[in-house]
BATIDREN-934991 format. One record per residue (C-alpha): residue in one letter; x, y, z. Coordinates in pm, whole numbers, plus 50000, padded with zeros to 5 digits. Layout:
BEGIN
   r       u       v       w
   a       X       Y       Z
...
//
This chain:
BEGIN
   r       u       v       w
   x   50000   50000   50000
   x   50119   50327   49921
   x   49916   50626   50133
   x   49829   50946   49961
   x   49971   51281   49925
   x   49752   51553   50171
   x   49807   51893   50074
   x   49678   52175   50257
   x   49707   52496   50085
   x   49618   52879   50245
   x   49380   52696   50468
   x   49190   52963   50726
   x   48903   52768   50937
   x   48725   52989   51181
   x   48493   52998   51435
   x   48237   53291   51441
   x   48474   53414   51179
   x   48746   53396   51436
   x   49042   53181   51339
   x   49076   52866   51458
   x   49361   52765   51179
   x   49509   53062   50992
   x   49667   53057   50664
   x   49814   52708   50677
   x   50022   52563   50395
   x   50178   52219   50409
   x   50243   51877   50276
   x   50187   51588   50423
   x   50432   51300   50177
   x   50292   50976   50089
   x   50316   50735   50366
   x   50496   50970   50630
   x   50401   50951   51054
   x   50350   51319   51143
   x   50220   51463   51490
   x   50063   51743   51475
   x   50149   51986   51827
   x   50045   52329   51996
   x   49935   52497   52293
   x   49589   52486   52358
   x   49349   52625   52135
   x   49615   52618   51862
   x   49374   52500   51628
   x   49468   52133   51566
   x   49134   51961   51641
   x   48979   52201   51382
   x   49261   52131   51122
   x   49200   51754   51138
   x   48796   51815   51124
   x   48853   51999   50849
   x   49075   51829   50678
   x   48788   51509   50695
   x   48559   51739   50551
   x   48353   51818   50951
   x   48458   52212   50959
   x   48384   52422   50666
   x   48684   52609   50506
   x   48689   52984   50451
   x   48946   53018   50236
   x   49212   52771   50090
   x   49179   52443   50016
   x   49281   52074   50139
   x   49375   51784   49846
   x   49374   51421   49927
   x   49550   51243   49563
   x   49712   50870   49576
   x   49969   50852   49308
   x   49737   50584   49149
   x   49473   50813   49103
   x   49194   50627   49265
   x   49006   50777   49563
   x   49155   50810   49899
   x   49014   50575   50209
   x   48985   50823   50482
   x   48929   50756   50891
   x   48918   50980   51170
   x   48946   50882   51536
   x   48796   51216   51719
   x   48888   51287   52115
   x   48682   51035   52329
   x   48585   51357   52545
   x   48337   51418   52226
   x   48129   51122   52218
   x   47843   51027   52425
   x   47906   50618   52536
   x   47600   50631   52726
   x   47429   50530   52394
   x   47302   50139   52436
   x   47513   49972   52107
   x   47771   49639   52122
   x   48118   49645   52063
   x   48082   49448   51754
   x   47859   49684   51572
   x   48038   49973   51684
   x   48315   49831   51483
   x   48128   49757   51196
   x   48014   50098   51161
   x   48360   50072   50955
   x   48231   49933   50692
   x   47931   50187   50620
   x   48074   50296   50332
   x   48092   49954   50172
   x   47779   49825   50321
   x   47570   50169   50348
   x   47216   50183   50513
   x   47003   49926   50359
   x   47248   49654   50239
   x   47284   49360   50603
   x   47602   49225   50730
   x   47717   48905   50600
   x   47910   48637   50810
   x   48218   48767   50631
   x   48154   49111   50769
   x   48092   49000   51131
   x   48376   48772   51136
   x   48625   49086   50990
   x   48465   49296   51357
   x   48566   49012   51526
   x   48969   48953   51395
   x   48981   49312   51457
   x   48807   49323   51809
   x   49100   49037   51818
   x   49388   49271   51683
   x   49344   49536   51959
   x   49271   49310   52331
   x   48908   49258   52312
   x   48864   48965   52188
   x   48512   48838   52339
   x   48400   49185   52376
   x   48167   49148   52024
   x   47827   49138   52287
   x   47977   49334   52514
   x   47796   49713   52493
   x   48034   50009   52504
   x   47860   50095   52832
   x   48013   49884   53044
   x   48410   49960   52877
   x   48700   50182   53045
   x   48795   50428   52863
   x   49136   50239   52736
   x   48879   49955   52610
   x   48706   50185   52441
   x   48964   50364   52236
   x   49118   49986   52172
   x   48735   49964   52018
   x   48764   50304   51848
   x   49079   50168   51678
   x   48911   49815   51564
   x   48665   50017   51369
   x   48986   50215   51204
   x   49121   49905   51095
   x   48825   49763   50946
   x   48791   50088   50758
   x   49145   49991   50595
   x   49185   50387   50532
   x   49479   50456   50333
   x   49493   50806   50492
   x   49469   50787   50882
   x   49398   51096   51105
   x   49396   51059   51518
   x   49293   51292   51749
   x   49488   51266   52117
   x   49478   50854   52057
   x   49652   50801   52355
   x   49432   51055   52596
   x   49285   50891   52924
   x   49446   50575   52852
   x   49689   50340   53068
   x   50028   50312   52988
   x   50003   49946   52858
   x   49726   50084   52636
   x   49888   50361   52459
   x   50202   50137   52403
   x   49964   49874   52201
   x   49762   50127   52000
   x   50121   50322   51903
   x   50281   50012   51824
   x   49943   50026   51583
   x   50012   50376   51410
   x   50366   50242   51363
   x   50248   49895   51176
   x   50027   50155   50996
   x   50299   50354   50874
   x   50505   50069   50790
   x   50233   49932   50545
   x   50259   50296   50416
   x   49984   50428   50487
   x   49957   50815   50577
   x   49934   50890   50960
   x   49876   51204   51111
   x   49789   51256   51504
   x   49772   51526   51753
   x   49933   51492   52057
   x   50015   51698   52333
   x   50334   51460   52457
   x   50647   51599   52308
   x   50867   51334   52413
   x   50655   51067   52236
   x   50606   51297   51973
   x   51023   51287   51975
   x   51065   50932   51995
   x   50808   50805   51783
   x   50741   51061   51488
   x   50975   51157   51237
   x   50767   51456   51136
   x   50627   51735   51327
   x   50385   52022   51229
   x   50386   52287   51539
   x   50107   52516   51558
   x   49962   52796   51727
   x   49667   52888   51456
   x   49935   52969   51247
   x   50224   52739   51127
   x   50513   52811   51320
   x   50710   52494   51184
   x   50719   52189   50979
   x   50915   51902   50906
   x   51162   51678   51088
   x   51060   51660   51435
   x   51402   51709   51605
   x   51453   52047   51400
   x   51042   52160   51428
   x   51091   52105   51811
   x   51409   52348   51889
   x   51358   52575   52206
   x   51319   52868   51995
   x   51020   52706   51775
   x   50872   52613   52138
   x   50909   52987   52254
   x   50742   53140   51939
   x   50440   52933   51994
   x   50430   52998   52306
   x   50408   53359   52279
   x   50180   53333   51971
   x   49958   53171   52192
   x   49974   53415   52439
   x   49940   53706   52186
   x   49584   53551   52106
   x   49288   53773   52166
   x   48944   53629   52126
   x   48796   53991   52172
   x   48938   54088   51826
   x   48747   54193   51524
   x   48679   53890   51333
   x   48857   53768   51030
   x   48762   53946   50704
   x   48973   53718   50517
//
């Protein structure tokens, strides 16, 4: 598999006509592992949600090609801190909700289909959780179940946001080993995370942000002290009282 190119050019995504992400240019190479880091408020939720096509654009535009020229496979894994588990469904057919693009709204699940949730309930620690509902899961079981409906999506272009939030340690160290296999098949991986030593020791990219891009590109050089500062006092330059945006 070879994942596809995701360009991102002049990008401005507000809020209220507010900026959320400001003027953003990059490129994110086939098959490259980048984390995606800020302060808070920096924008990077609403660059991923609008980079899936969940946040309108005001200006700019974001490309998705594979050098094949068929269509893209896209998946996003949102912050668990967003969704309502409360919500009486089983494991199993949260993970097949994977496969909605393949099976869509009137067309049933075939034996196949329920035995590809399974193997994947089986790739990430839960297997005999298929009956199990999502009510009665931790929160690291759940995000284990969040990723078995990623990988029976088989997206080619993978985006994750704070994967390893509210998890144990044991946890995050089996869903990164994950993101790594992913990138090694070549697909395209890009998360947000707030830990800059995992981002460091597990990423070879970086983009830093702080509404605007401050830097982008190898993560040893995107992460110097100076980059660090000028976020930092980008983000406290912000001031949500200002006009709004006319661009």
């Amino acid at each position: 598999m070879r994942g596809p190119e995701l360009r991102i050019e002049h990008l401005t995504a507000t809020h209220r006509r507010h900026p959320a992400v400001h003027h953003l240019s990059a490129r994110f190479a086939p098959g490259s592992l980048t984390a995606i880091v800020g302060p808070n408020g920096a924008g990077k939720t609403t660059l991923l949600r609008a980079v899936a096509g969940l946040h309108p654009v005001d200006e700019g535009h974001v490309a998705v090609s594979r050098a094949d020229g068929q269509p893209a496979r896209m998946a996003l894994l949102p912050q668990q801190s967003g969704m309502d588990r409360a919500f009486p469904i089983l494991c199993r057919d949260v993970v097949m909700q994977g496969l909605w693009s393949r099976l869509g709204a009137f067309r049933g699940a075939s034996r196949e289909d329920r035995a590809r949730a399974e193997a994947a309930l089986d790739a990430v620690g839960l297997g005999g959780f298929a009956k199990r509902p999502v009510g009665e899961m931790s929160a690291g079981q759940f995000q284990r179940l969040l990723f078995a409906r990623m990988l029976v999506q088989d997206a080619d272009l993978i985006l994750l946001d704070e994967p390893f939030n509210a998890v144990d340690a044991r946890t995050a160290a089996d869903l990164l080993a994950m993101l790594q296999r992913w990138h090694g098949e070549g697909r395209t991986v890009v998360a947000v995370l707030h830990d800059l030593d995992l981002v460091r020791a597990s990423f070879p990219d970086c983009l830093l942000l702080a509404r605007e891009k401050v830097a982008f590109g190898p993560t040893a050089e995107v992460l110097s002290a100076a980059n660090r500062l000028k976020a930092r006092m980008m983000s406290e330059a912000w001031d949500d009282a200002a006009p709004a945006c006319a661009a």
